[in-house]
Z-matrix of the N, CA and C atoms (Angstrom, degrees):
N
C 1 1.448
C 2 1.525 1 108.76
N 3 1.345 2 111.38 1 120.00
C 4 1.852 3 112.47 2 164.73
C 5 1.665 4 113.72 3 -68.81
N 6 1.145 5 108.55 4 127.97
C 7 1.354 6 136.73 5 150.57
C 8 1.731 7 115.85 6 -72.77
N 9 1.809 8 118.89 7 115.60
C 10 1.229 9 104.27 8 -172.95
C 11 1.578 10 76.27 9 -108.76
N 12 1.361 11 125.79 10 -177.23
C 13 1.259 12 157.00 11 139.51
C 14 1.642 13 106.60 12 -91.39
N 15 1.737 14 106.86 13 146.49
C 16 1.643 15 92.02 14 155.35
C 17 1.242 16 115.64 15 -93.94
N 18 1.584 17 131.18 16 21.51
C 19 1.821 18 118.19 17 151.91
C 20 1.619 19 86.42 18 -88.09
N 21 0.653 20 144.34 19 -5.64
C 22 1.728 21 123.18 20 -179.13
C 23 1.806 22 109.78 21 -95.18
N 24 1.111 23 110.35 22 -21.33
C 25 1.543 24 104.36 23 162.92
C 26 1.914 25 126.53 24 -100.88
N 27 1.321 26 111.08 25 147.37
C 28 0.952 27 114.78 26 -150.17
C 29 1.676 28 108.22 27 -86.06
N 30 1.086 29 132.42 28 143.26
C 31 1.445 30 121.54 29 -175.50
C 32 2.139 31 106.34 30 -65.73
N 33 1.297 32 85.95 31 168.44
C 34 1.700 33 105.73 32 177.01
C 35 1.784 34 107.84 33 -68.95
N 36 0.488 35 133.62 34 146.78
C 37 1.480 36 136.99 35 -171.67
C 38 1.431 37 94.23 36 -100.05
N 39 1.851 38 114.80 37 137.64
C 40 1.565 39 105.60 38 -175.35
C 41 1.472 40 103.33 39 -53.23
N 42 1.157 41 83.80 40 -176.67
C 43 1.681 42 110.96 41 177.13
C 44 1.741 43 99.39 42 -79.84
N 45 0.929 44 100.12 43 127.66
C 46 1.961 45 110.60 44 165.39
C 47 1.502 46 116.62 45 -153.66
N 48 1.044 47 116.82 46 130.42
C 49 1.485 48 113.03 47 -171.96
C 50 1.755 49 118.64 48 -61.01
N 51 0.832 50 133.68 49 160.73
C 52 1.652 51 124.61 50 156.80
C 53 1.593 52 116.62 51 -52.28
N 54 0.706 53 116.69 52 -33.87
C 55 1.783 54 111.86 53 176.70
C 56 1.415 55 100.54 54 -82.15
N 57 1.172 56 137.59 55 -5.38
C 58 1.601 57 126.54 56 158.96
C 59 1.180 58 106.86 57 -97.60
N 60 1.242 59 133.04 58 -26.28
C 61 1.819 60 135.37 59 177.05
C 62 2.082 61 80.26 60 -74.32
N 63 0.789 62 138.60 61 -91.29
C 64 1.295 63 143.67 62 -159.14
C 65 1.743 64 101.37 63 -25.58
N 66 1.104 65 109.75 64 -79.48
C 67 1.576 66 128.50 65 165.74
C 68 1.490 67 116.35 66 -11.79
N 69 1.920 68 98.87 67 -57.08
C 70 1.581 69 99.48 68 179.12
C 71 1.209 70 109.70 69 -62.22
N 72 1.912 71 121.47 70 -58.00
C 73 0.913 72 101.72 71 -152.89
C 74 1.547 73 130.10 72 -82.59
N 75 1.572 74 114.62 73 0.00
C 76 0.943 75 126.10 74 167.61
C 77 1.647 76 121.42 75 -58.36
N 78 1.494 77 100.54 76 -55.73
C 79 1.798 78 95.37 77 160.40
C 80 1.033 79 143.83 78 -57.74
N 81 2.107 80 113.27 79 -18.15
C 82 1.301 81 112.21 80 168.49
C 83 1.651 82 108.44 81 -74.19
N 84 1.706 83 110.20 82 -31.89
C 85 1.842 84 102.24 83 -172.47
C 86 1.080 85 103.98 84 -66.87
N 87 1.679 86 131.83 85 -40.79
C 88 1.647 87 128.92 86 -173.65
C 89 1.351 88 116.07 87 -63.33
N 90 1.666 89 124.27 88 -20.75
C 91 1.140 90 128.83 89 178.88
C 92 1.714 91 103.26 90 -71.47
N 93 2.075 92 105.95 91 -62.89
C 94 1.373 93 110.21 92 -178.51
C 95 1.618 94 108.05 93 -51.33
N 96 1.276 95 145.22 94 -7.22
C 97 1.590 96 129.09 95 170.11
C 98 0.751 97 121.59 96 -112.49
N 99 1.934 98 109.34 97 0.32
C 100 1.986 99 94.34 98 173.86
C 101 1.841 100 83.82 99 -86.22
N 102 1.037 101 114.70 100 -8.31
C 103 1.751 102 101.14 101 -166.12
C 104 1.830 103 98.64 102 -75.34
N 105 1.578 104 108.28 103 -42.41
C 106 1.434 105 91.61 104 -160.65
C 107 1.686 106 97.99 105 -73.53
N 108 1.574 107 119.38 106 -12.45
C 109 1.283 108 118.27 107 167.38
C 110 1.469 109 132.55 108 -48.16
N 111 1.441 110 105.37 109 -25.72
C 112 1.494 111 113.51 110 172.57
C 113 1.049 112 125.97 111 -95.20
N 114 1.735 113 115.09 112 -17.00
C 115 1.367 114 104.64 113 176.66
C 116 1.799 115 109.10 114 -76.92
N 117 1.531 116 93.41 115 155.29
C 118 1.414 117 110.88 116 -177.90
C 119 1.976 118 113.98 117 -49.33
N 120 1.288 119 124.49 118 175.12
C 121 1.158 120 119.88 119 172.91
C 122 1.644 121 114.96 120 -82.29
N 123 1.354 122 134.63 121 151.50
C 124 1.377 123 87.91 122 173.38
C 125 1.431 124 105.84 123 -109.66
N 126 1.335 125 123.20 124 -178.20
C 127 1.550 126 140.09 125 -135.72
C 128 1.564 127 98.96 126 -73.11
N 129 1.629 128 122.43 127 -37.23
C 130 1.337 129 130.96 128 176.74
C 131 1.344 130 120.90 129 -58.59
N 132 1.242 131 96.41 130 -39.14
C 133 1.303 132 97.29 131 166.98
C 134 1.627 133 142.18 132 -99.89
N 135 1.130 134 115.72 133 7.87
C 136 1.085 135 139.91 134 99.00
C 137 1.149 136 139.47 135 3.96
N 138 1.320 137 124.10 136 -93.26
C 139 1.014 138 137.67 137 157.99
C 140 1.459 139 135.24 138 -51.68
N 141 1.212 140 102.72 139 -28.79
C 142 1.561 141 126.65 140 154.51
C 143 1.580 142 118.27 141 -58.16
N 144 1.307 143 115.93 142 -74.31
C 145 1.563 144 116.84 143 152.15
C 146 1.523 145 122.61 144 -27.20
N 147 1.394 146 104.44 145 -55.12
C 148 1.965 147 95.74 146 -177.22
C 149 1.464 148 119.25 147 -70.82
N 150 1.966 149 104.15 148 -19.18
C 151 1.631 150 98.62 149 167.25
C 152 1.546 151 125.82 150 -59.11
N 153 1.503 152 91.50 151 -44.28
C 154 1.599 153 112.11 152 -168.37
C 155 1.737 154 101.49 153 -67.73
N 156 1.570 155 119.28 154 -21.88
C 157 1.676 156 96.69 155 -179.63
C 158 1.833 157 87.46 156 -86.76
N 159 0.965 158 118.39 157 -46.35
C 160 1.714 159 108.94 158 178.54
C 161 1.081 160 117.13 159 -33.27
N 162 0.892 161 135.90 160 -29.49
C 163 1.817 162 137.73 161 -159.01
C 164 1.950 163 95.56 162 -114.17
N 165 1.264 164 117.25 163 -20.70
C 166 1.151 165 99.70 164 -175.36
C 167 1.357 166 120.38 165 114.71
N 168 1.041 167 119.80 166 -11.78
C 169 1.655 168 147.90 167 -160.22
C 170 1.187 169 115.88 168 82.39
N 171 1.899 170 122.35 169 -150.87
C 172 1.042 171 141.27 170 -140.54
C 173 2.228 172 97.13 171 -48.25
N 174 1.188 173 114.79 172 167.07
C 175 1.204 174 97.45 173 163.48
C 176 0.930 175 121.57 174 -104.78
N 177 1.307 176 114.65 175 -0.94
C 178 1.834 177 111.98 176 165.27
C 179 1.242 178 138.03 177 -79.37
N 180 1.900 179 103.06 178 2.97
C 181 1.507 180 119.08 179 156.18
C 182 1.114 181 133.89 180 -68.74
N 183 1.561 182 135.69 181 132.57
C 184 1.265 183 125.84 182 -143.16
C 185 1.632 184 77.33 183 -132.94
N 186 1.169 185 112.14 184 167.58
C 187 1.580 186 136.74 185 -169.42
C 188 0.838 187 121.41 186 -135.71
């Protein structure tokens, strides 16, 4: 048999409707992708891209 304590259980989370849980988390993801939007590309990939227009693209295109 478990023994809880009540410091060992966690409180009820207020009351908030779903359209405020929805709301938040939508502004935290739009925040996290304008951020990765600003960071620079990095160099590998890059370099990856300038192979693939060299060659013509994908390599499973045949000619």
């Amino acid at each position: 048999m478990l023994n809880y304590s009540e410091k060992s259980l966690k409180k009820a989370p207020p009351n908030t409707s779903e359209s405020d849980v929805h709301s938040r988390i939508s502004n935290q993801l739009q925040t996290y992708y304008n951020e990765v939007l600003t960071q620079p590309l990095p160099r590998r990939f890059e370099d990856l891209l300038k192979k693939l227009d060299e060659n013509g693209g994908s390599e499973g295109e045949t000619r």
